[in-house]
MIDOPA-576749 format. One record per atom (N, C-alpha, C): atom name; y, x, z. Coordinates in nm, 3 decimals. Layout:
BEGIN
   atom         v         u         w
     CA         Y         X         Z
...
//
This chain:
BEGIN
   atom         v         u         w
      N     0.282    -2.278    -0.527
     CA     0.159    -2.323    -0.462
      C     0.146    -2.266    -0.321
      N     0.166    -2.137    -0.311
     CA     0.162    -2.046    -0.162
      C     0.278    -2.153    -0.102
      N     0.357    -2.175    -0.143
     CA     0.466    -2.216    -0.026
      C     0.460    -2.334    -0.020
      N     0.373    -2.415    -0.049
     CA     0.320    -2.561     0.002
      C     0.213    -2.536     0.103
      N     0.143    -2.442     0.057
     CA    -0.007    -2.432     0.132
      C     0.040    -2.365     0.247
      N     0.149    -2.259     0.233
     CA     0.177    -2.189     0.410
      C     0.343    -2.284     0.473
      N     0.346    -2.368     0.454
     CA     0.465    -2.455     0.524
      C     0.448    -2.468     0.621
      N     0.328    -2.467     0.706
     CA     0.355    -2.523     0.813
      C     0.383    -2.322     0.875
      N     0.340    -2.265     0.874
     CA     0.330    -2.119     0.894
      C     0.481    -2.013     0.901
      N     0.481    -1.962     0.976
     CA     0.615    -1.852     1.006
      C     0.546    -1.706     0.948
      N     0.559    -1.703     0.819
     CA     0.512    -1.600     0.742
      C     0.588    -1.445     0.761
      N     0.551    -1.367     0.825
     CA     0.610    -1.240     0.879
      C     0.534    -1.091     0.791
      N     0.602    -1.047     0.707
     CA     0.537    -0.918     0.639
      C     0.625    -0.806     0.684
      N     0.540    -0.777     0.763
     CA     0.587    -0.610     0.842
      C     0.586    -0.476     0.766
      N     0.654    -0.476     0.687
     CA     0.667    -0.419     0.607
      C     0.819    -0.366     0.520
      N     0.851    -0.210     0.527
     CA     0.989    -0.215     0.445
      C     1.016    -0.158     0.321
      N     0.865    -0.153     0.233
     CA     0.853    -0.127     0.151
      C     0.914    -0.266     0.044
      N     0.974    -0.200    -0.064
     CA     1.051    -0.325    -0.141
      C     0.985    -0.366    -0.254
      N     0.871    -0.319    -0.312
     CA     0.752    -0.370    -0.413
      C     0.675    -0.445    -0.267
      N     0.646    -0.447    -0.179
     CA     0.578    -0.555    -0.100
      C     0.666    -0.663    -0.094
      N     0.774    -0.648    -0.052
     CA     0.919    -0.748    -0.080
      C     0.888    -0.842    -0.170
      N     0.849    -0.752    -0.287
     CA     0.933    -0.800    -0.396
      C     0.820    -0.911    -0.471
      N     0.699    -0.846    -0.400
     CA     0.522    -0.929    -0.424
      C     0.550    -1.082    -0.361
      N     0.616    -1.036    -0.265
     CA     0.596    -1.170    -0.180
      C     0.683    -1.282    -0.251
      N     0.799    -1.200    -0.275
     CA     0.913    -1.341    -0.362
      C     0.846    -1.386    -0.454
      N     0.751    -1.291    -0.529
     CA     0.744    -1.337    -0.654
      C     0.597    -1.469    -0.654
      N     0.557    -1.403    -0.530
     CA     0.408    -1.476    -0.538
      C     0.481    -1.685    -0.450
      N     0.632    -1.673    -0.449
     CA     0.693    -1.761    -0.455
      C     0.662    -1.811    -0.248
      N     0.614    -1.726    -0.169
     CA     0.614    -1.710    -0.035
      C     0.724    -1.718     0.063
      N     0.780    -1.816     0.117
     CA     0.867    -1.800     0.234
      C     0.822    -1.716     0.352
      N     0.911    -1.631     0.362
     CA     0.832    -1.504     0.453
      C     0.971    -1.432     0.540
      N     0.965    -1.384     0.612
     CA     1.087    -1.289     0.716
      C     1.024    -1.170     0.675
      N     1.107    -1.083     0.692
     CA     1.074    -0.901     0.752
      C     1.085    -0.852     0.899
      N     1.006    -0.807     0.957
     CA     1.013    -0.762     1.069
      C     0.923    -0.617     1.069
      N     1.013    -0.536     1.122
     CA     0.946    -0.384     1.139
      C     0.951    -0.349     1.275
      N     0.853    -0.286     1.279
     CA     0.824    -0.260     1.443
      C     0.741    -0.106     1.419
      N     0.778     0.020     1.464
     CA     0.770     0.162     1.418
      C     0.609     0.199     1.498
      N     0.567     0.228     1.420
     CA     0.441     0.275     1.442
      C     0.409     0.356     1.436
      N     0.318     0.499     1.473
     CA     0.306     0.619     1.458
      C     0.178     0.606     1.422
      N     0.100     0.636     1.299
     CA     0.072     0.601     1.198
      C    -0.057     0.773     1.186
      N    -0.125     0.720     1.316
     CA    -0.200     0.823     1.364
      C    -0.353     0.768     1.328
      N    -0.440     0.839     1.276
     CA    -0.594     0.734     1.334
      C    -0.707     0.896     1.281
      N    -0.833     0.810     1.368
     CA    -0.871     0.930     1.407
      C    -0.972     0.956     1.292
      N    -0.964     1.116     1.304
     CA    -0.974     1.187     1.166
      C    -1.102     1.224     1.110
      N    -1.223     1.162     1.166
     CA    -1.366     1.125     1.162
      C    -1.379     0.978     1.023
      N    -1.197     0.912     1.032
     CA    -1.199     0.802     0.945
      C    -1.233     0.856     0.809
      N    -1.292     0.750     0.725
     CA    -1.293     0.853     0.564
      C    -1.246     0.681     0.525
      N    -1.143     0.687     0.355
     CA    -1.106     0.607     0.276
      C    -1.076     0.482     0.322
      N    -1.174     0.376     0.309
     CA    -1.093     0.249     0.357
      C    -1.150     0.210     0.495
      N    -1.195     0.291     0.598
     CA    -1.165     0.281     0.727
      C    -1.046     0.343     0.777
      N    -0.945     0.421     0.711
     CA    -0.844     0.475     0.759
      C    -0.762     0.314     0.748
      N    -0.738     0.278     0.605
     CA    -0.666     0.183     0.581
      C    -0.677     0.030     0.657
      N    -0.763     0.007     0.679
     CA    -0.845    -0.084     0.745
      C    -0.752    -0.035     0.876
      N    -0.810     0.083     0.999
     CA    -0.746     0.124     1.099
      C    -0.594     0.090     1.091
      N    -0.516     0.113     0.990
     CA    -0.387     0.171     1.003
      C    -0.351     0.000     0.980
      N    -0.371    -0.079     0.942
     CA    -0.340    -0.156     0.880
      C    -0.338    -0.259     1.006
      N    -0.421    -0.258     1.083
     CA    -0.457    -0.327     1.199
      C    -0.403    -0.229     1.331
      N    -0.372    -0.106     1.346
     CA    -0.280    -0.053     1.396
      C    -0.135    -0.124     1.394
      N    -0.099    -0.146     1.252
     CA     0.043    -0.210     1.236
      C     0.099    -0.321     1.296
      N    -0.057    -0.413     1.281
     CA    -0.056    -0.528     1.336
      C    -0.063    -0.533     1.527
      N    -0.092    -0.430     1.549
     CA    -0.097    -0.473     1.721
      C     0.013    -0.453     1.755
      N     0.139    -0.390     1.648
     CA     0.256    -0.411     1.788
      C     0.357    -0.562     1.730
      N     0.281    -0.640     1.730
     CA     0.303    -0.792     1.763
      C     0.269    -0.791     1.846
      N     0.275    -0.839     1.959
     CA     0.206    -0.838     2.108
      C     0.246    -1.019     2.126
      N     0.323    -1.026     2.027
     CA     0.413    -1.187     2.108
      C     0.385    -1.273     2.020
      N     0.276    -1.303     1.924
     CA     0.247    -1.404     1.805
      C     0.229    -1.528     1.899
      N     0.298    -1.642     1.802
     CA     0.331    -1.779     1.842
      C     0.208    -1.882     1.787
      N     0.221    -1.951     1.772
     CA     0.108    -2.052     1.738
      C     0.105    -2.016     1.574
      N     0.213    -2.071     1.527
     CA     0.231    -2.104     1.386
      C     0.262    -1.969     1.316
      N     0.257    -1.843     1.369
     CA     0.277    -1.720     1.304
      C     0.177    -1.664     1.236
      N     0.215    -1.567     1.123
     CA     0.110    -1.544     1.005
      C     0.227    -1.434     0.944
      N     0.143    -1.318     1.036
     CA     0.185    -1.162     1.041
      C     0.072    -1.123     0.935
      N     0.171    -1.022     0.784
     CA     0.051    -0.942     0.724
      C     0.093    -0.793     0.751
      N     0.011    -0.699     0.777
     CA     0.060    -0.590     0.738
      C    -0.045    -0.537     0.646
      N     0.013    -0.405     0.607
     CA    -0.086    -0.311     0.506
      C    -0.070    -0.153     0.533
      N    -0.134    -0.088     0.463
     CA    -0.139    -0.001     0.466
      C    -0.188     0.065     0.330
      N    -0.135     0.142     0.217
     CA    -0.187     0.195     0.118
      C    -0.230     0.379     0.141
      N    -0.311     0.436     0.035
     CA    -0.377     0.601     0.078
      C    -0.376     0.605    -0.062
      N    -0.381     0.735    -0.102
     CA    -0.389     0.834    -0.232
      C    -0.520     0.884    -0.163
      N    -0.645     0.856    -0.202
     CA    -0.799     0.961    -0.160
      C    -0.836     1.007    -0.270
      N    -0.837     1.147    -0.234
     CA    -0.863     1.240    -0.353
      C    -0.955     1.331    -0.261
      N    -1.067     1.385    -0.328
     CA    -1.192     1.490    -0.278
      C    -1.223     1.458    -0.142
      N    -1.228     1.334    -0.063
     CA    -1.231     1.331     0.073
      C    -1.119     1.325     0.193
      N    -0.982     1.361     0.110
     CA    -0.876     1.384     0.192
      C    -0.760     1.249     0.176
      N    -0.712     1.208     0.234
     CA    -0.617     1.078     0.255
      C    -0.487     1.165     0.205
      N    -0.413     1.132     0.116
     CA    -0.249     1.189     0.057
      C    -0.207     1.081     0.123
      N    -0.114     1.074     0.213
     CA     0.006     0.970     0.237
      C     0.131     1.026     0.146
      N     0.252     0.970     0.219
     CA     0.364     0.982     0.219
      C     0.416     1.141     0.233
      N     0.464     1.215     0.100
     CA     0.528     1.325     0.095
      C     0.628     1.368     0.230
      N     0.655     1.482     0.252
     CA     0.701     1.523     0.368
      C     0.820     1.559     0.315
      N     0.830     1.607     0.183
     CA     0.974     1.675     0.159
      C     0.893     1.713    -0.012
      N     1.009     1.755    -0.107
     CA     0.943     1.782    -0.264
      C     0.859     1.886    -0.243
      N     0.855     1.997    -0.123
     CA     0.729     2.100    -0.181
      C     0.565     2.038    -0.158
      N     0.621     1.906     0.008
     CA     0.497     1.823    -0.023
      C     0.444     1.743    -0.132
      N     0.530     1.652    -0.226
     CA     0.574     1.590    -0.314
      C     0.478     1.707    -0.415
      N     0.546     1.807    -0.460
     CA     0.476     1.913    -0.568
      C     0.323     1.943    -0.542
      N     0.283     1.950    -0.424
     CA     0.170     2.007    -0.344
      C     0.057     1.871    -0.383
      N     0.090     1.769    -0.338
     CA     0.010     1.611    -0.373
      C    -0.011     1.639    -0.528
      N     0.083     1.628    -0.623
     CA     0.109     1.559    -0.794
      C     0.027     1.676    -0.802
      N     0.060     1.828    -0.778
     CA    -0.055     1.905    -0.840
      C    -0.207     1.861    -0.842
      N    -0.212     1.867    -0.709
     CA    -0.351     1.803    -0.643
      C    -0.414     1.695    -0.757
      N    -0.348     1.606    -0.820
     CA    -0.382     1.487    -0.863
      C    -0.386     1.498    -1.022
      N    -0.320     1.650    -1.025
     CA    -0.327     1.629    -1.214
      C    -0.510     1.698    -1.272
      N    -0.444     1.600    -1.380
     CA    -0.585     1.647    -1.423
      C    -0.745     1.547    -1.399
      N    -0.708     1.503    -1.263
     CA    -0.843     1.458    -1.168
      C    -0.801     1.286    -1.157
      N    -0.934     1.228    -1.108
     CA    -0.979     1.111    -1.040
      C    -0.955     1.064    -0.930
      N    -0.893     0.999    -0.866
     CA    -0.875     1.008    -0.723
      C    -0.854     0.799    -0.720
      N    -0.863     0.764    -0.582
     CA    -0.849     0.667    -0.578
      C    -0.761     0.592    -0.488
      N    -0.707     0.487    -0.501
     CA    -0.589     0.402    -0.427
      C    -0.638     0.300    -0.349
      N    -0.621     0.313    -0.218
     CA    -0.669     0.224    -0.111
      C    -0.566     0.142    -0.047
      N    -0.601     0.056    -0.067
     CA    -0.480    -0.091     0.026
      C    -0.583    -0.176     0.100
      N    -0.551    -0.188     0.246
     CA    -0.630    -0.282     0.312
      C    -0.499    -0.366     0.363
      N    -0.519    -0.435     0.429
     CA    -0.407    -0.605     0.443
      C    -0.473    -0.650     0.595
      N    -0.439    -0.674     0.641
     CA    -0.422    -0.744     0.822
      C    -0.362    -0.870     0.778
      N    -0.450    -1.022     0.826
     CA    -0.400    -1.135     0.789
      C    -0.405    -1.187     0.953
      N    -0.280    -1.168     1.040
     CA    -0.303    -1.201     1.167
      C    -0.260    -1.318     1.206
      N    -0.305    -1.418     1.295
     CA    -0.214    -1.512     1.348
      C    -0.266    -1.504     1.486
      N    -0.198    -1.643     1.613
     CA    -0.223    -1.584     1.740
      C    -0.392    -1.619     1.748
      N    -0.484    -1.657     1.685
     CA    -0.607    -1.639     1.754
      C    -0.675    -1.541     1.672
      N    -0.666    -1.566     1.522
     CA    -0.768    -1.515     1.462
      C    -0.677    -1.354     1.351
      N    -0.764    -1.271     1.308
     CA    -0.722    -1.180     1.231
      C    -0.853    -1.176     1.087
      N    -0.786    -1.136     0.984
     CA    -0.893    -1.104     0.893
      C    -0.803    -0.963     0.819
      N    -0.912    -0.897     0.782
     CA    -0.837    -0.766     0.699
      C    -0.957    -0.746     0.608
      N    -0.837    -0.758     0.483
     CA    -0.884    -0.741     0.297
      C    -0.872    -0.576     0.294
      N    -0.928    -0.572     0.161
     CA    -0.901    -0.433     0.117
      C    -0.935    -0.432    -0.051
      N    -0.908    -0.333    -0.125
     CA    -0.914    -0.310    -0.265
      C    -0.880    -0.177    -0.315
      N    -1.000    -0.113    -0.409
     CA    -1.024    -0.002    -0.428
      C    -0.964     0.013    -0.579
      N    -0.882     0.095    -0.621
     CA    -0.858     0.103    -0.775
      C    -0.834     0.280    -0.797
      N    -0.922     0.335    -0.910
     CA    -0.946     0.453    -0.936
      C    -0.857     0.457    -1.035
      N    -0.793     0.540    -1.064
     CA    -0.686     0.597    -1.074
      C    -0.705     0.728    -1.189
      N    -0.726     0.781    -1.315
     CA    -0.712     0.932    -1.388
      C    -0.574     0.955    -1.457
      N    -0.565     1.063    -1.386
     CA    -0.447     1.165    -1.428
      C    -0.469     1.229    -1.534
      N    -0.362     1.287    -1.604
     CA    -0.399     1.372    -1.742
      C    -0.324     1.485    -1.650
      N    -0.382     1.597    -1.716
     CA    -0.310     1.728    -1.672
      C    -0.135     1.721    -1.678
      N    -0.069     1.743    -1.555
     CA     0.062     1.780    -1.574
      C     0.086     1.931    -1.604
      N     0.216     1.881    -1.631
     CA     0.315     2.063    -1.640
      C     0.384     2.071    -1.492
      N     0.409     2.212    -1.455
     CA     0.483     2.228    -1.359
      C     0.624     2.138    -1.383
      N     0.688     2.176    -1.500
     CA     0.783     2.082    -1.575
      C     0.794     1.923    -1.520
      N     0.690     1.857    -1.596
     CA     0.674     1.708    -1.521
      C     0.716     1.688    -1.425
      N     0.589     1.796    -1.302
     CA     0.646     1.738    -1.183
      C     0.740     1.730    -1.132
      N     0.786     1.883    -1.140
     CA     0.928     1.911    -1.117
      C     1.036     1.817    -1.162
      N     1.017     1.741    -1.296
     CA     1.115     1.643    -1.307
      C     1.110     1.536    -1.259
      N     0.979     1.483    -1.257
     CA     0.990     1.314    -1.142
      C     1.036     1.357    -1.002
      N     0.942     1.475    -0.917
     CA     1.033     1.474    -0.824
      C     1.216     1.449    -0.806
      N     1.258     1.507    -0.892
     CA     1.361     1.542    -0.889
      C     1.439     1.422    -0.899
      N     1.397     1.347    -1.035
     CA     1.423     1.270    -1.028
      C     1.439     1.110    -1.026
      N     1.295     1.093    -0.940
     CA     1.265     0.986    -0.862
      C     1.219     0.989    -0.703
      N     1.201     1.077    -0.627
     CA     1.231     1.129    -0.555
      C     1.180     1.016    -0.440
      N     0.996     1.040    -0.540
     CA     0.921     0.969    -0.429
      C     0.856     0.967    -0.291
      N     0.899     0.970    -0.184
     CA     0.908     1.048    -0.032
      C     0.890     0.937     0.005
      N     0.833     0.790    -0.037
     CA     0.810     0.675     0.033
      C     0.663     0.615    -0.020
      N     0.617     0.687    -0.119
     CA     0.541     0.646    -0.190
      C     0.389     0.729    -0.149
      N     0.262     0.676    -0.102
     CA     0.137     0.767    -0.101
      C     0.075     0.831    -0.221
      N     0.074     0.940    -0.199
     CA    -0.011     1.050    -0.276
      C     0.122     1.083    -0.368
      N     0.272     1.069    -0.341
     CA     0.395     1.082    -0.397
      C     0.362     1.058    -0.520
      N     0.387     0.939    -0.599
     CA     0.428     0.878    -0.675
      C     0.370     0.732    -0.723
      N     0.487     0.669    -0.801
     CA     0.450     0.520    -0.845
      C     0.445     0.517    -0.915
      N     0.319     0.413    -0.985
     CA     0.237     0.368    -1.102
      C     0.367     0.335    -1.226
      N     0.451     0.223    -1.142
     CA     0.528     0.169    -1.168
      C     0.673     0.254    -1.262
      N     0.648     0.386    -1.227
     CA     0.805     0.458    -1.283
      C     0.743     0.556    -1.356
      N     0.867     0.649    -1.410
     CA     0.780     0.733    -1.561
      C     0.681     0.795    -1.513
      N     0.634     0.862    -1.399
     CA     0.526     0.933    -1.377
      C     0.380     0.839    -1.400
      N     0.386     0.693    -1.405
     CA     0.307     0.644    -1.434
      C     0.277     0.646    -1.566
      N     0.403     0.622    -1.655
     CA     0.401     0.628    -1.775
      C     0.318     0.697    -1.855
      N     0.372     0.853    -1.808
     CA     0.309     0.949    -1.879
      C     0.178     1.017    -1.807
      N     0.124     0.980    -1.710
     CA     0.051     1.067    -1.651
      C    -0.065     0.979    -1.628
      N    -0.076     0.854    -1.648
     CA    -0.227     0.789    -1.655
      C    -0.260     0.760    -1.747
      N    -0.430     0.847    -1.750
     CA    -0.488     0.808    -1.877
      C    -0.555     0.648    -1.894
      N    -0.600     0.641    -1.736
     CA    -0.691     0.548    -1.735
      C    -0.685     0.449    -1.582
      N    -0.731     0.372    -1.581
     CA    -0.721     0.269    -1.460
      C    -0.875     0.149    -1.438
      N    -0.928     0.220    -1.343
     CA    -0.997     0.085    -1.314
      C    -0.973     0.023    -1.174
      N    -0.971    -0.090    -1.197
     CA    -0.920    -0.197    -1.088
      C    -0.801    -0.221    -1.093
      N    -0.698    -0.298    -0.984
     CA    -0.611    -0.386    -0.986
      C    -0.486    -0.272    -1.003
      N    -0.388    -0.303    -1.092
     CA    -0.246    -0.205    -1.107
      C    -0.224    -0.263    -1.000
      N    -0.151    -0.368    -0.991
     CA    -0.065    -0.426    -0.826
      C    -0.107    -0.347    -0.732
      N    -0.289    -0.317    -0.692
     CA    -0.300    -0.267    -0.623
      C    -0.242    -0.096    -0.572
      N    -0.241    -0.036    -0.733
     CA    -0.198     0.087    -0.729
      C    -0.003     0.064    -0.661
      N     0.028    -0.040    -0.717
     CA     0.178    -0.016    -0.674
      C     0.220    -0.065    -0.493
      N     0.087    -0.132    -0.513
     CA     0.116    -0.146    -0.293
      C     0.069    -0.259    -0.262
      N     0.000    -0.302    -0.334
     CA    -0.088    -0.480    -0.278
      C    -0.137    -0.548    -0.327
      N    -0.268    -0.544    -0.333
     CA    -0.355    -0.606    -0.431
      C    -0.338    -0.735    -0.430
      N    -0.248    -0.841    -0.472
     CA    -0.168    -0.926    -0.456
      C    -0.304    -1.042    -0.525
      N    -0.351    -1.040    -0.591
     CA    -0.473    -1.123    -0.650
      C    -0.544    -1.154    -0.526
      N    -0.613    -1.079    -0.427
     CA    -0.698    -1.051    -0.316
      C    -0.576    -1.138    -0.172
      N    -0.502    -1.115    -0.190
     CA    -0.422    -1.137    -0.106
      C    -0.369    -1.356    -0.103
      N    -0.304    -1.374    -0.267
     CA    -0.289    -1.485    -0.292
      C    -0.436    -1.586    -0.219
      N    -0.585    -1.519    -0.289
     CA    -0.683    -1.580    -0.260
      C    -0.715    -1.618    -0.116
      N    -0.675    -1.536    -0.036
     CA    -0.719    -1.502     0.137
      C    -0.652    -1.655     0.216
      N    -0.443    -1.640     0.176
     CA    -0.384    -1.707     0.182
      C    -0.453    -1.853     0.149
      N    -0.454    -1.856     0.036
     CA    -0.528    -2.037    -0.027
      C    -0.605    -2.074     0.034
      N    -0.694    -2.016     0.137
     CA    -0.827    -2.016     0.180
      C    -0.789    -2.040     0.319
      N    -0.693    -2.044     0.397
     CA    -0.605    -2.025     0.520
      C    -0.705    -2.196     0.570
//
């Protein structure tokens, strides 16, 4: 259905994450990859989904050259826990430092979406809360080790054993927890 409704469209997801990839094939989307490096800065007065929102539309301005028929998404996902934004682990003692942070507790998963073309922009977003059961030093120490999530916010995915064993509970969209609230997203698209 997406790829009747965006045909006429040069569908571009800036993005090199491979669960966004892998959203897009599946949601049956003709689409390119194009990455363009961003420094992935915003200012620190932001709280939860104005960071994402920011960053997300950050991503999107270094298109500078959108064509008529172009239809650039980017995103941006956050681990928010007590007020503080977890991105992307720095190395496993960051990796250990986040999963501690998160055992035990509530915290929530933020994805906002940039739907750009050359006149107009719209940016989605979707909130899904997230409970941890208490880990062991053990645990962590073993997903780090060996999944060796350094790409993933608030270091780790829903999607692999740390999800398995370590969520008790979920409200709102899983997709969203794994990188794109793909329900919110399909809808935006149809609506084009």
């Amino acid at each position: 259905m997406l790829r009747e409704k965006l045909k006429d469209y040069n569908v571009i997801l800036a993005s090199k994450s491979p669960r966004r990839q892998k959203f897009f094939k599946d949601l049956d989307i003709d689409f390119t990859t194009q990455l363009k490096e961003v420094e992935e800065i915003y200012p620190q007065k932001l709280k939860g989904i104005e960071i994402t929102d920011f960053l997300a539309d950050l991503k999107s301005k270094a298109f500078t050259n959108l064509k008529e028929k172009d239809l650039l998404i980017t995103s941006d996902t956050i681990v928010w826990l007590n007020n503080v934004a977890l991105g992307k682990p720095k190395d496993a003692a960051d990796a250990f430092k986040m999963l501690s942070s998160l055992s035990g507790k509530k915290h929530e998963v933020i994805t906002s979406i940039s739907i750009k073309g050359k006149d107009f922009q719209k940016i989605i977003n979707d909130i899904t809360t997230v409970s941890f059961k208490d880990l062991s030093v053990d645990e962590i120490n073993y997903y780090i080790k060996n999944y060796k999530p350094f790409d993933k916010a608030g270091a780790y995915g829903i999607q692999e054993w740390i999800g398995f064993i370590a969520i008790d509970h979920l409200e709102g969209s899983y997709f969203n927890v794994v990188g794109l609230p793909v329900h919110k997203l399909y809808n935006e698209l149809m609506n084009l």
